[in-house]
Each structure stands twice: as structure tokens, then as C-alpha cells.
Biopython code that builds the backbone (N, CA, C, O; Angstrom):
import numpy as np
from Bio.PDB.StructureBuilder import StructureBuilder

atoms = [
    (1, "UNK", "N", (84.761, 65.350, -4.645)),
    (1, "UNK", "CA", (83.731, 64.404, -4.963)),
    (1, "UNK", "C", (83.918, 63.099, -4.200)),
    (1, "UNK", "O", (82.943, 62.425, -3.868)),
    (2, "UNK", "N", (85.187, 62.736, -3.919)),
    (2, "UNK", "CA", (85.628, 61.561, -3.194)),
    (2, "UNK", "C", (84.927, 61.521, -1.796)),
    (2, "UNK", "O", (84.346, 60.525, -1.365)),
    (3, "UNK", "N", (85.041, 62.673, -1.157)),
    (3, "UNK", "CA", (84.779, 62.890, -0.038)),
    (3, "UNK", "C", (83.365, 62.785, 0.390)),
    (3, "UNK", "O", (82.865, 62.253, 1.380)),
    (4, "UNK", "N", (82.833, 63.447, -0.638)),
    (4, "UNK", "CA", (80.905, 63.307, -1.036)),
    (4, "UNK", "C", (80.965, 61.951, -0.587)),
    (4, "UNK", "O", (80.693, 61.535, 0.539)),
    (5, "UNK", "N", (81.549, 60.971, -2.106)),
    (5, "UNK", "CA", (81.021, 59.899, -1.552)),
    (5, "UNK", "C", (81.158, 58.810, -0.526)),
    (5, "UNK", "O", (80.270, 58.088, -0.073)),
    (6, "UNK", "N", (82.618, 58.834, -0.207)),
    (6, "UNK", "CA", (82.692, 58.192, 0.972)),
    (6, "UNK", "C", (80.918, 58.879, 2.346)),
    (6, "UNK", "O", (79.956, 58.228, 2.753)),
    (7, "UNK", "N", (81.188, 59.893, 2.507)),
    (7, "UNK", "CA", (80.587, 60.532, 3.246)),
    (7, "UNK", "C", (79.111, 59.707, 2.896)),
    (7, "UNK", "O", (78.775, 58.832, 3.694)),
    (8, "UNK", "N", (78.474, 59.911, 2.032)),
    (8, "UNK", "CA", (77.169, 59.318, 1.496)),
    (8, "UNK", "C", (77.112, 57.771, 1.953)),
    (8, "UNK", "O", (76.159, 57.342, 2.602)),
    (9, "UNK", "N", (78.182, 56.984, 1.575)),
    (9, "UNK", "CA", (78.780, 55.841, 2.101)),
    (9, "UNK", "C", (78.351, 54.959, 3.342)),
    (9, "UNK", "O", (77.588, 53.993, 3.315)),
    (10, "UNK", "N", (79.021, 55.509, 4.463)),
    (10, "UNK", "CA", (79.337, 55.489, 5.634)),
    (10, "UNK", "C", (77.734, 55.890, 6.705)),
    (10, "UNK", "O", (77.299, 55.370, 7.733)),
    (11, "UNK", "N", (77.144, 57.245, 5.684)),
    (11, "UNK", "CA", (75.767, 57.335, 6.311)),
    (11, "UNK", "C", (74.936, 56.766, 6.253)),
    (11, "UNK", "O", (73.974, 57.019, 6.978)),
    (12, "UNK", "N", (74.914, 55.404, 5.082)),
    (12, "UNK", "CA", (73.851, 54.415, 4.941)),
    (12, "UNK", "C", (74.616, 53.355, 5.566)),
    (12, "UNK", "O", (73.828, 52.539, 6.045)),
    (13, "UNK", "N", (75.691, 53.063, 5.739)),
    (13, "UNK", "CA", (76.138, 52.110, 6.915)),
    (13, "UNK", "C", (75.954, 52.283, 8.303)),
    (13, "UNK", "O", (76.041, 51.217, 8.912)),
    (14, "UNK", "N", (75.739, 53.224, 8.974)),
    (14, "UNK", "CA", (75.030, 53.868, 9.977)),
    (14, "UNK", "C", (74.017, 53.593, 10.023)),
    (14, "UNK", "O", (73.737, 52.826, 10.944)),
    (15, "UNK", "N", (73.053, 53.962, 9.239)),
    (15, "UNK", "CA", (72.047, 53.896, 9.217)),
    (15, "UNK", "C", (71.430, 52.261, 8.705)),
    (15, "UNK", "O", (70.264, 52.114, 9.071)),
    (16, "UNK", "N", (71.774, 51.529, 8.246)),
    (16, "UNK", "CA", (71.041, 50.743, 8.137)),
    (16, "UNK", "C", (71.728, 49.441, 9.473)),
    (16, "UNK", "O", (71.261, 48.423, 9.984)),
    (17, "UNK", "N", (72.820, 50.081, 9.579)),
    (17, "UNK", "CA", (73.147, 49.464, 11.311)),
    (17, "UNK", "C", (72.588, 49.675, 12.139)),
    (17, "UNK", "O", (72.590, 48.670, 12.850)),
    (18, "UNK", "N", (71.928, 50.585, 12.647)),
    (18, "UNK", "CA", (70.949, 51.350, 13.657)),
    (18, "UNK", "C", (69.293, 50.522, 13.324)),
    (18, "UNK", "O", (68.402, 50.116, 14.070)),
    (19, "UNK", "N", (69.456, 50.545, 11.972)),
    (19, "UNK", "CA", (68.011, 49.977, 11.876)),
    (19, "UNK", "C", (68.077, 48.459, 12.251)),
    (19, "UNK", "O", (67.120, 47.807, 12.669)),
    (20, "UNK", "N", (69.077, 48.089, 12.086)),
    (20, "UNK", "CA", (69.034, 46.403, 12.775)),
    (20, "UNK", "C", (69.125, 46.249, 13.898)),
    (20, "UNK", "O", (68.665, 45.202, 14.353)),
    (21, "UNK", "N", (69.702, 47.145, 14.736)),
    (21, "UNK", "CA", (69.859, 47.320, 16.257)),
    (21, "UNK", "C", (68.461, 47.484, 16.965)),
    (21, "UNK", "O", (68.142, 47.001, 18.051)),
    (22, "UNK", "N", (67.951, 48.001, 16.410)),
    (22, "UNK", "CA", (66.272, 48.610, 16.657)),
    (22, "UNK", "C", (65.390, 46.901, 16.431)),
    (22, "UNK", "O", (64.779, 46.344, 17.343)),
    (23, "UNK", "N", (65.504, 46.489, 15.385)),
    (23, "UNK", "CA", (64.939, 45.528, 15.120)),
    (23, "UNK", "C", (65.111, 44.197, 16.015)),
    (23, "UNK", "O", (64.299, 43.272, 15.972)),
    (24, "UNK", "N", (66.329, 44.208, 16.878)),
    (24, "UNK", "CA", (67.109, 43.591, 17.519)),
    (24, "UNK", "C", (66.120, 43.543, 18.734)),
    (24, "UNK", "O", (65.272, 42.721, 19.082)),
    (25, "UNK", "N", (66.496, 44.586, 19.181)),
    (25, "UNK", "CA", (65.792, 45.428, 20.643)),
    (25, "UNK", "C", (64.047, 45.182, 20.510)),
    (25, "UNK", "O", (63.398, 44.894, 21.515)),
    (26, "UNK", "N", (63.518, 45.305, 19.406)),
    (26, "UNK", "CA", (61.305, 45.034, 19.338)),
    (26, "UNK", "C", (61.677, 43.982, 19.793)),
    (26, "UNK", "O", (61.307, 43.815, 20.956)),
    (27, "UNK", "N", (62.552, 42.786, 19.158)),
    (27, "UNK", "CA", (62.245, 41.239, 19.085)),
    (27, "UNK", "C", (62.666, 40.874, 20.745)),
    (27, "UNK", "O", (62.014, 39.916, 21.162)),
    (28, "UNK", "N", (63.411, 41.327, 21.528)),
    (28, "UNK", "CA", (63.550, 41.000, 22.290)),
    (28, "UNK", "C", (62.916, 41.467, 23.740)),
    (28, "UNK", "O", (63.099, 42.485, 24.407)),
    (29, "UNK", "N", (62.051, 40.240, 23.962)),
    (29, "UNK", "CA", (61.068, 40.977, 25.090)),
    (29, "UNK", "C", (61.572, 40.161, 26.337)),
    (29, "UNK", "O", (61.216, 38.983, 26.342)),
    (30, "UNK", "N", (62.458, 40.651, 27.557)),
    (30, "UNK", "CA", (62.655, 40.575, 28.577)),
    (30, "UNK", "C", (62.007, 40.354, 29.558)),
    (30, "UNK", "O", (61.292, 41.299, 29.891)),
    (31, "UNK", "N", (61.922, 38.905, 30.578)),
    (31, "UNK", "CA", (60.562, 38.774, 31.521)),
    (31, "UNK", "C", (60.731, 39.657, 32.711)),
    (31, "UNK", "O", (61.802, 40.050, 33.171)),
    (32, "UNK", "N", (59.790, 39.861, 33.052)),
    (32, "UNK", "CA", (59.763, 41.027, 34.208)),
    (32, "UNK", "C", (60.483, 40.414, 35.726)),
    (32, "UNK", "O", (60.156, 39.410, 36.359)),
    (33, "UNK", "N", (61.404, 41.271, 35.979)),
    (33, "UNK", "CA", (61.997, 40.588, 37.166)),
    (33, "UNK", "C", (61.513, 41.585, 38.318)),
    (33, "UNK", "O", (61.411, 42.804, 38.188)),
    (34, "UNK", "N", (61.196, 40.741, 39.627)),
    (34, "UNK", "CA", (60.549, 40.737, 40.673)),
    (34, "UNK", "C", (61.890, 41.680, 41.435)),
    (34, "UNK", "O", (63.082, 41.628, 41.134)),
    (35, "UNK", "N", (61.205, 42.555, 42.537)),
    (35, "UNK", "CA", (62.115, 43.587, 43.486)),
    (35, "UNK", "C", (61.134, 43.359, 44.493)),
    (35, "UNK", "O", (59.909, 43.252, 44.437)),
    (36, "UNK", "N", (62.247, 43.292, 45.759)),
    (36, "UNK", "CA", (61.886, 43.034, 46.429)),
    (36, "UNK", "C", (61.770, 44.160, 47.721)),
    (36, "UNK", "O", (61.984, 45.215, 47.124)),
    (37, "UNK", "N", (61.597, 44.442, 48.853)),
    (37, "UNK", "CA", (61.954, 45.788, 49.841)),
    (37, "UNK", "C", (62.902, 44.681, 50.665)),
    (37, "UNK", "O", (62.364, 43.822, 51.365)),
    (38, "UNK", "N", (64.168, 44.758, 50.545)),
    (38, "UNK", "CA", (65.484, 44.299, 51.363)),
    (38, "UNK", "C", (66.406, 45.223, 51.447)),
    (38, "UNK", "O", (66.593, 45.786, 50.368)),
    (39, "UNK", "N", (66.987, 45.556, 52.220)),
    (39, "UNK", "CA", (67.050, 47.221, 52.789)),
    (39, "UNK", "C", (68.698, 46.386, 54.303)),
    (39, "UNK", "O", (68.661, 46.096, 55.498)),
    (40, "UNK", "N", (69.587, 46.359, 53.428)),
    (40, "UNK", "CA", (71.225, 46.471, 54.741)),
    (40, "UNK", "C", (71.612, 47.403, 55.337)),
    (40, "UNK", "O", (71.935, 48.215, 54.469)),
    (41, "UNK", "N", (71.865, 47.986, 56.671)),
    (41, "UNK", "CA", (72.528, 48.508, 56.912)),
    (41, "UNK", "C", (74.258, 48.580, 57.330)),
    (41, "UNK", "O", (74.729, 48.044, 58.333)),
    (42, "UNK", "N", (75.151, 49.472, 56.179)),
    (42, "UNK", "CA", (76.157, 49.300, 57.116)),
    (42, "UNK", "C", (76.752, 50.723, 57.414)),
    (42, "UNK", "O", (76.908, 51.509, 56.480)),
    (43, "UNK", "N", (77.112, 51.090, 58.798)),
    (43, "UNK", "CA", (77.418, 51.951, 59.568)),
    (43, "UNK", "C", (76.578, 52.858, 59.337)),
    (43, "UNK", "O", (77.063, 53.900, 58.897)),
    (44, "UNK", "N", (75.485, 52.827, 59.480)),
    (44, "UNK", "CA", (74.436, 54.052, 59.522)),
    (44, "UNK", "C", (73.973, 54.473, 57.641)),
    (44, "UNK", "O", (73.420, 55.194, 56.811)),
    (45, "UNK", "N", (74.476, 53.735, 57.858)),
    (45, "UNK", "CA", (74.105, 53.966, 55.871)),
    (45, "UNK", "C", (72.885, 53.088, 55.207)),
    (45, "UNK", "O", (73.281, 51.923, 55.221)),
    (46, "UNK", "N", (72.057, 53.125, 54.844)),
    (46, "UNK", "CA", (70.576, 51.909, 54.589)),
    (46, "UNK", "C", (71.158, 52.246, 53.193)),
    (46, "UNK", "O", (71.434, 53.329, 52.676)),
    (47, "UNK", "N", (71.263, 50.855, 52.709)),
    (47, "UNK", "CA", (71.887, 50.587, 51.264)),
    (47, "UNK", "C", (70.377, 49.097, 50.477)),
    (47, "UNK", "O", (70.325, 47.872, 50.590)),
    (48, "UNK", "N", (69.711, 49.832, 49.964)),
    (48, "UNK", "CA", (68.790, 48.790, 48.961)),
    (48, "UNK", "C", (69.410, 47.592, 48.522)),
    (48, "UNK", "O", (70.615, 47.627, 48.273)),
    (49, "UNK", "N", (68.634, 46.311, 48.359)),
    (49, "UNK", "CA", (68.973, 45.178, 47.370)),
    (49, "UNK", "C", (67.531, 44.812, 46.542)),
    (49, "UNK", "O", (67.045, 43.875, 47.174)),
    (50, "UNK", "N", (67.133, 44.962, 46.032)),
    (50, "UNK", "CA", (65.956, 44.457, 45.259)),
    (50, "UNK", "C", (66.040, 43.174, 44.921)),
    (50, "UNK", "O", (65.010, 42.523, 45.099)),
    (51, "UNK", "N", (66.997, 42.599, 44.470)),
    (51, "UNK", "CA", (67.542, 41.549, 43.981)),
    (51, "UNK", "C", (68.041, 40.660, 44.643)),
    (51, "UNK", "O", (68.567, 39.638, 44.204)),
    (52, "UNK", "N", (67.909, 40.995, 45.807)),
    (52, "UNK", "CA", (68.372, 39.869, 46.627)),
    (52, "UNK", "C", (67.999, 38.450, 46.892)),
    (52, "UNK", "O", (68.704, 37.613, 47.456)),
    (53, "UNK", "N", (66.598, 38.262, 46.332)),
    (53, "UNK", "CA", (65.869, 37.050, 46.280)),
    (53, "UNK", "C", (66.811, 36.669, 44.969)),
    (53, "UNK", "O", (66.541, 35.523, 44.610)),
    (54, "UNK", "N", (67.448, 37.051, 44.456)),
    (54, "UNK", "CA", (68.223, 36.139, 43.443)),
    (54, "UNK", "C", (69.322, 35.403, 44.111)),
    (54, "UNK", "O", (69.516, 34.253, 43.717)),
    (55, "UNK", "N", (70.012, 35.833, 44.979)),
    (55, "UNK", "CA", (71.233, 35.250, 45.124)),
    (55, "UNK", "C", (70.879, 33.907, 46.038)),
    (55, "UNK", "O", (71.698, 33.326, 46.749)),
    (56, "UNK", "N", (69.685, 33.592, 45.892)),
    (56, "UNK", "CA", (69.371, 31.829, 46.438)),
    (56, "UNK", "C", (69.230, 31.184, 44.828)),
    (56, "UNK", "O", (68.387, 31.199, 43.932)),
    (57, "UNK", "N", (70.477, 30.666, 45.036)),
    (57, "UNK", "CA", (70.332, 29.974, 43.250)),
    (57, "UNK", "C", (69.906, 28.413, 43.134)),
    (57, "UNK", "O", (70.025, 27.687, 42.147)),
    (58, "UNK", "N", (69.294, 28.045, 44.611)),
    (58, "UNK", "CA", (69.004, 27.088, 44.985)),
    (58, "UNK", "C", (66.892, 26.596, 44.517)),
    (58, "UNK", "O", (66.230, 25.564, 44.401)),
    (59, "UNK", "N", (66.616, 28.306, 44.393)),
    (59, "UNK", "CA", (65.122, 28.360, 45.061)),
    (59, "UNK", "C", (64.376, 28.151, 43.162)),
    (59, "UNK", "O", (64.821, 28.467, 42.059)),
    (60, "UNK", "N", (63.309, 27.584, 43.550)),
    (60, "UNK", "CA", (62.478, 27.517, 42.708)),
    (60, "UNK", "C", (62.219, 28.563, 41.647)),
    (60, "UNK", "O", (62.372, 28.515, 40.427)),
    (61, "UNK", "N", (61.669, 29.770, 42.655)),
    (61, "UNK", "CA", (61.662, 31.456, 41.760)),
    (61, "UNK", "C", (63.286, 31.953, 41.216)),
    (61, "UNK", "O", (63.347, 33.167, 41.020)),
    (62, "UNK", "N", (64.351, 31.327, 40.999)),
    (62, "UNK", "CA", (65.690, 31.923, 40.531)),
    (62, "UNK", "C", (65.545, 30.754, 39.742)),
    (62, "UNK", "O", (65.763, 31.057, 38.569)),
    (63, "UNK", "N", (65.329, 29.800, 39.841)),
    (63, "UNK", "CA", (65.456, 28.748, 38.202)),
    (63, "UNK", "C", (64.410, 29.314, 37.567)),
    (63, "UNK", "O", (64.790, 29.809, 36.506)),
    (64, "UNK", "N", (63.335, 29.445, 37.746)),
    (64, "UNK", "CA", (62.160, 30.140, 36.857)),
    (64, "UNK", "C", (62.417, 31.116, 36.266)),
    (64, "UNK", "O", (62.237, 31.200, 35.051)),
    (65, "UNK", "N", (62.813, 31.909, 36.865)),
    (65, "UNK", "CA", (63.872, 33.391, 36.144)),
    (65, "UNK", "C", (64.788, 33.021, 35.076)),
    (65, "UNK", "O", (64.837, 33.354, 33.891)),
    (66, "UNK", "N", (65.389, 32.370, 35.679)),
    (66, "UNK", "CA", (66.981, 32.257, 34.117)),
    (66, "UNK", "C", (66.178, 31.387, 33.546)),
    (66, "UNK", "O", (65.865, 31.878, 32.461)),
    (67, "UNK", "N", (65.690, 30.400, 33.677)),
    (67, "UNK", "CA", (64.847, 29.727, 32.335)),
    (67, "UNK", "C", (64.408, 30.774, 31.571)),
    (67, "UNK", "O", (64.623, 30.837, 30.361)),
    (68, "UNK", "N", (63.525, 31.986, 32.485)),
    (68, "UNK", "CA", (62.792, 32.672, 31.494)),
    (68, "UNK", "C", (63.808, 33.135, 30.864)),
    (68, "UNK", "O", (64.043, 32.645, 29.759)),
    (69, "UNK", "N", (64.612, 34.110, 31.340)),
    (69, "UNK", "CA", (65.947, 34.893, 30.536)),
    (69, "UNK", "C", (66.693, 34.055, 29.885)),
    (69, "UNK", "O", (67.699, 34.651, 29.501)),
    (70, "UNK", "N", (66.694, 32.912, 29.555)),
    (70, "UNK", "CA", (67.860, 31.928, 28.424)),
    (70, "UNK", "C", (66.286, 31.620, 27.712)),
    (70, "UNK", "O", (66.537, 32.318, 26.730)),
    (71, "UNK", "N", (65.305, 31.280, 27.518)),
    (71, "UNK", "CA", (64.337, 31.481, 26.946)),
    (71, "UNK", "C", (64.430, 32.673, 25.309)),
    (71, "UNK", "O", (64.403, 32.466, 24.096)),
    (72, "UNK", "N", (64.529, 33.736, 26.079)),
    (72, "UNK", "CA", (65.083, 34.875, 25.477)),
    (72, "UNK", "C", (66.393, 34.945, 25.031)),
    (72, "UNK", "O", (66.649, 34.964, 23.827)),
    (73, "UNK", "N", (67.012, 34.975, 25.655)),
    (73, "UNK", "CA", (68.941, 34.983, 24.997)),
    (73, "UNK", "C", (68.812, 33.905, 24.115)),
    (73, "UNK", "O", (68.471, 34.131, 22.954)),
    (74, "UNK", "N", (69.064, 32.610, 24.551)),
    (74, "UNK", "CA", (69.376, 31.945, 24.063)),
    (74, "UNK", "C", (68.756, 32.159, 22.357)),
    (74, "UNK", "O", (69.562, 32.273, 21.434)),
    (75, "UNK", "N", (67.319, 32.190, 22.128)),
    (75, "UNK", "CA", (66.857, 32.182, 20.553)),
    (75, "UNK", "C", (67.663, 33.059, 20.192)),
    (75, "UNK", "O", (68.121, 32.709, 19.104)),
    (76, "UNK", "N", (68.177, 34.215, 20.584)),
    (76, "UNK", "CA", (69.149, 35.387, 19.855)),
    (76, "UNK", "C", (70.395, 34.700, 18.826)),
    (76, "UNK", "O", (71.179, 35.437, 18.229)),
]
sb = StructureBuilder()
sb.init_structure("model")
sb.init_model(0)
sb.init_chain("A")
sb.init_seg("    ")
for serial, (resi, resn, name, xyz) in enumerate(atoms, 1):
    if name == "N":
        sb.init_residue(resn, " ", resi, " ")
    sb.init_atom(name, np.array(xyz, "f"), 0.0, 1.0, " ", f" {name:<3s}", serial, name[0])
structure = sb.get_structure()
């Protein structure tokens, strides 16, 4: 019977953990980040960056971004 209930226990701790995780995840709406076609080659290999317009942390469109994304985090 012990075992029952631990068991019974543990499945509504699961479960009502999962349901907050979920609830977590609706509330949090992520701004759409921009990809770009930037395309390196090294030694015959074409290796993608989409993201490469990020690593100017100088530029107007990369402060607009993390504003948006601490926008979001941050209320969490």
C-alpha cells in the first residue's frame, strides 16, 4: 500500500510540474529573429551563418533585438 501511495504521490508532482512548464512556455512569446544568406568558406567546405548580422553589437538592428529578448526574459 506504501508503494501505491508514494507512486500516486510523485505522479501528481509530475504532473502538475509539467503543467507549469507548459504554462511557462504559452506566456513566453519570443521576437522573431532575422537570418540572413552569409555563407564562409573554409577549405572547400561552405559552412552557413544566419546570424551573423548579430555579431555587430555595435549596430542599431542587434540593440533592437536584445531589447526585444530582455523585454521577454527579463518579465520572467
Amino acid at each position: 500500500m506504501n508503494r501505491l501511495s508514494l507512486f500516486a504521490v510523485l505522479a501528481i508532482v509530475v504532473v502538475s510540474c509539467q503543467s507549469k512548464e507548459d504554462e511557462k512556455e504559452k506566456a513566453m512569446n519570443y521576437p522573431e529573429t532575422q537570418k540572413v544568406d552569409t555563407v564562409d568558406k573554409y577549405f572547400e567546405t561552405e559552412v552557413p551563418d544566419p546570424y551573423r548580422w548579430l555579431e555587430d553589437d555595435t549596430s542599431e538592428e542587434t540593440a533592437g533585438w536584445v531589447k526585444a529578448q530582455n523585454d521577454v526574459t527579463f518579465a520572467y
